[in-house]
C-alpha positions in Angstrom: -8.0 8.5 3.9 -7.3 11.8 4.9 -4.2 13.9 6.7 -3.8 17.2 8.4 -1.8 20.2 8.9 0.2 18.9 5.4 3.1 21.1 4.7 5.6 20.9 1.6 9.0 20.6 2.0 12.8 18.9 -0.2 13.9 16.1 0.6 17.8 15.8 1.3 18.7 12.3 3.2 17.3 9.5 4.7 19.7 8.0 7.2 17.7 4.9 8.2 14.9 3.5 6.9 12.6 5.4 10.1 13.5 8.8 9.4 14.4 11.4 6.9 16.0 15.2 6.7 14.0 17.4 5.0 14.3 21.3 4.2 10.4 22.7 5.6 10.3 26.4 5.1 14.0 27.0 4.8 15.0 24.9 8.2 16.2 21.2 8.1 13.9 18.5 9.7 13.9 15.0 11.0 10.6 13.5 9.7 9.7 9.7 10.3 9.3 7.9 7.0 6.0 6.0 7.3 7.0 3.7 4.9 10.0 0.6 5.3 10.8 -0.3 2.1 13.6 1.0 0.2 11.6 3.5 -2.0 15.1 4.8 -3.4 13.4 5.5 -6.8 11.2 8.2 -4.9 14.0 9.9 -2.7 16.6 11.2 -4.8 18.4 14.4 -3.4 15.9 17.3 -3.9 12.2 15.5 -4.6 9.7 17.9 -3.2 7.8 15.9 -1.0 4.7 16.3 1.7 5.2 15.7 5.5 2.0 15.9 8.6 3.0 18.2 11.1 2.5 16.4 14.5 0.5 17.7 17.1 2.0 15.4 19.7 5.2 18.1 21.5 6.2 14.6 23.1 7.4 13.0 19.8 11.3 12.7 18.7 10.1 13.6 15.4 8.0 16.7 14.5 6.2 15.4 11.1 5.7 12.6 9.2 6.7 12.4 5.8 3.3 11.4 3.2 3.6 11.9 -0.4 6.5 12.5 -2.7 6.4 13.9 -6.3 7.9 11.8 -9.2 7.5 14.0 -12.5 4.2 14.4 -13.3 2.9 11.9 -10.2 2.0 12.3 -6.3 2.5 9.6 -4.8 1.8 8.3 -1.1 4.1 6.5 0.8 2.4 6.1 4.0 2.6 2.5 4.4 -1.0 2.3 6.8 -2.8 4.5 4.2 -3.6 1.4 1.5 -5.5 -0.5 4.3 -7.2 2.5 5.7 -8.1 3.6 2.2 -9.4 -0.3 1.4 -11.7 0.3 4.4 -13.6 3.1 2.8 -13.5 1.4 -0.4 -15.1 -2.0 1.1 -17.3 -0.2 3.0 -18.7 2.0 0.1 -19.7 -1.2 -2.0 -15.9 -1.5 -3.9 -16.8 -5.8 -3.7 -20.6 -4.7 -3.8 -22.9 -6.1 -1.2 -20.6 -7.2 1.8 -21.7 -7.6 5.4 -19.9 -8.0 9.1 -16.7 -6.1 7.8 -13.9 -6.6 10.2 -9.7 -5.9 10.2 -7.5 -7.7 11.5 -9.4 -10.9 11.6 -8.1 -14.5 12.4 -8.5 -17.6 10.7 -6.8 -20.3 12.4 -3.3 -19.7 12.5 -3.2 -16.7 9.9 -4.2 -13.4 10.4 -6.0 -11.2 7.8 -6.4 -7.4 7.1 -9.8 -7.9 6.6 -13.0 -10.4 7.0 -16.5 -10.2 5.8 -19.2 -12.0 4.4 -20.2 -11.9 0.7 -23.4 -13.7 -0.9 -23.5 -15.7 2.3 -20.0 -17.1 2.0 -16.8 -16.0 5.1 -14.6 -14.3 3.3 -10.8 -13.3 3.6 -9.0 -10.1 2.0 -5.3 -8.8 2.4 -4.3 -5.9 1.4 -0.6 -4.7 -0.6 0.3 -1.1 -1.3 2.3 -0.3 -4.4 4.5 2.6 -4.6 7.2 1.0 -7.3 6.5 2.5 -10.6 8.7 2.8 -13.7 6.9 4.5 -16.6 3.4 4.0 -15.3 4.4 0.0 -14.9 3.9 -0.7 -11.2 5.7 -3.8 -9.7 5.2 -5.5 -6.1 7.2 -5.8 -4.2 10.5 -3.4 -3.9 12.0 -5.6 -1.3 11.9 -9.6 -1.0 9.1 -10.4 1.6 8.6 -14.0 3.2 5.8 -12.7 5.1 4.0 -11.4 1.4 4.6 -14.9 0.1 3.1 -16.3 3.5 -0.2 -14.4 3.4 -0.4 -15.6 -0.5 -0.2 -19.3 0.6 -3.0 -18.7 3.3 -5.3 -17.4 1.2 -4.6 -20.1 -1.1 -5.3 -22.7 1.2 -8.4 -20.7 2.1 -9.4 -20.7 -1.1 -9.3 -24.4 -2.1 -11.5 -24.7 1.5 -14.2 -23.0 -0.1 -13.8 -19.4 1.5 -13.8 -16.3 -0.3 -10.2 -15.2 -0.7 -9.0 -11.7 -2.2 -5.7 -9.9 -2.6 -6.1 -6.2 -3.5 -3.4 -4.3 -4.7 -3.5 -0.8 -3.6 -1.3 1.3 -5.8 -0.8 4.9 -4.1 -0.6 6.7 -7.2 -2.6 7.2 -10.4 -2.4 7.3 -14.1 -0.6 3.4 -14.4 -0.7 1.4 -17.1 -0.2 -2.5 -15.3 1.0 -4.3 -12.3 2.9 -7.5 -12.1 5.1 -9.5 -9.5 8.4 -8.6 -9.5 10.2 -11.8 -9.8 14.1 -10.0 -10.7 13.4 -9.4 -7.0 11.5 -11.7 -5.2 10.7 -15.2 -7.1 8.4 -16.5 -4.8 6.3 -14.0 -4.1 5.5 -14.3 -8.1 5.6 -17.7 -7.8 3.1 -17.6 -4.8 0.9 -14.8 -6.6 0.2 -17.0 -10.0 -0.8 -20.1 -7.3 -2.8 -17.9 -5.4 -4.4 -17.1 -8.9 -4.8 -20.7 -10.3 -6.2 -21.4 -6.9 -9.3 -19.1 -7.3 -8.0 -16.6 -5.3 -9.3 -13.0 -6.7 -6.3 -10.9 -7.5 -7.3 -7.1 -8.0 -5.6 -4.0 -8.4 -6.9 -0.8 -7.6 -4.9 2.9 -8.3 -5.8 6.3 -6.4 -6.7 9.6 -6.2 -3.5 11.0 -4.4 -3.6 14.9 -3.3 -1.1 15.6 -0.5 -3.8 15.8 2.0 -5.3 12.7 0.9 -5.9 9.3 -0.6 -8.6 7.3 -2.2 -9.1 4.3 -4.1 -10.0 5.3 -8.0 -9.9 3.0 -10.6 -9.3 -0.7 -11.7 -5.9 -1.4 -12.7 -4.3 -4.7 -15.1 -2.8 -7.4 -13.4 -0.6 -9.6 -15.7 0.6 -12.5 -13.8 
């Protein structure tokens, strides 16, 4: 997964959750925020942070803001970069040997980031991306999600059909100790995660390489359920 024309710049506010002011080579601006969750741990007044300078003179906004810097780690906040980066990780052998690789796939009434068949068997894989992190413990998610719980129960059911079901865990940073659910702020979606699990559904966690031009799945990471 890869970005262009990356410039650095501070951050200052974010007014909505769509856009953000930042200070780009001494002149304040508005940058959409590719990301809808809170993130507030990664915005405080002042974090350096990375925007993509659009190329598009139609657009409202004239960048897009990437990557931030929390103390010693870059991380991504580009909430299409974790499945974009699973792509090239699937499609490099990350699961091995897998065959007719496709994204947004349907399965009866659920829909799926990706499909693809493994040792002869259909399978089913959706993808999370992290960016929560307290002292290299990463949590999912920041903000209560119905629709994460939802996918969970799918792939549950999917799983007890006999189909290959996976839940990867893209955490857009590196050098983390764990993951685990955050339950203090959404119950079921823990609740859903350690069904999932029981169920036979595979639950991986992957961290990245982050640069603020780029990102790229790395390295296995702990789930503790």
């Amino acid at each position: 997964m890869e970005y262009k024309n990356i410039v650095p710049g501070v951050f200052f506010a974010r007014p909505n959750r769509f856009i953000a002011h930042i200070e780009i080579d001494g002149k304040e601006e508005i940058c959409h925020v590719k990301n809808t969750g809170r993130c507030r741990e990664l915005l405080p007044v002042g974090a350096k942070v990375w925007c993509e300078k659009s190329d598009n003179p139609a657009r409202k906004t004239g960048y897009d803001l990437i990557a931030v810097q929390k103390g010693h780690r870059l991380i991504n906040m580009d909430s299409q970069a974790p499945n974009a980066a699973a792509r090239q990780w699937l499609e490099k052998g990350g699961l091995g040997q897998i065959e007719n690789l496709k994204p947004e796939s349907r399965q009866g009434d659920s829909r799926f980031d990706f499909s693809f068949t493994r040792d002869g068997k259909a399978c089913f894989l959706e993808v999370k991306g992290v960016t929560l992190e307290n002292d290299g413990v990463c949590a999912f998610p920041d903000a209560p999600t119905t629709r994460g719980a939802k996918h969970l129960r799918e792939l549950t059911a999917l799983a007890k059909a006999g189909f290959g079901a996976y839940v990867l865990f893209v955490i857009q940073m590196a050098d983390v100790k764990y993951l685990h659910p955050n339950d203090i702020t959404d119950p079921d979606f823990g609740a859903a995660l350690r069904e999932a699990a029981a169920a036979g559904v595979q639950i991986l966690a992957m961290d990245c390489k982050v640069t603020p031009d780029s990102m790229a799945l790395h390295s296995p990471v702990e789930v503790r359920l």
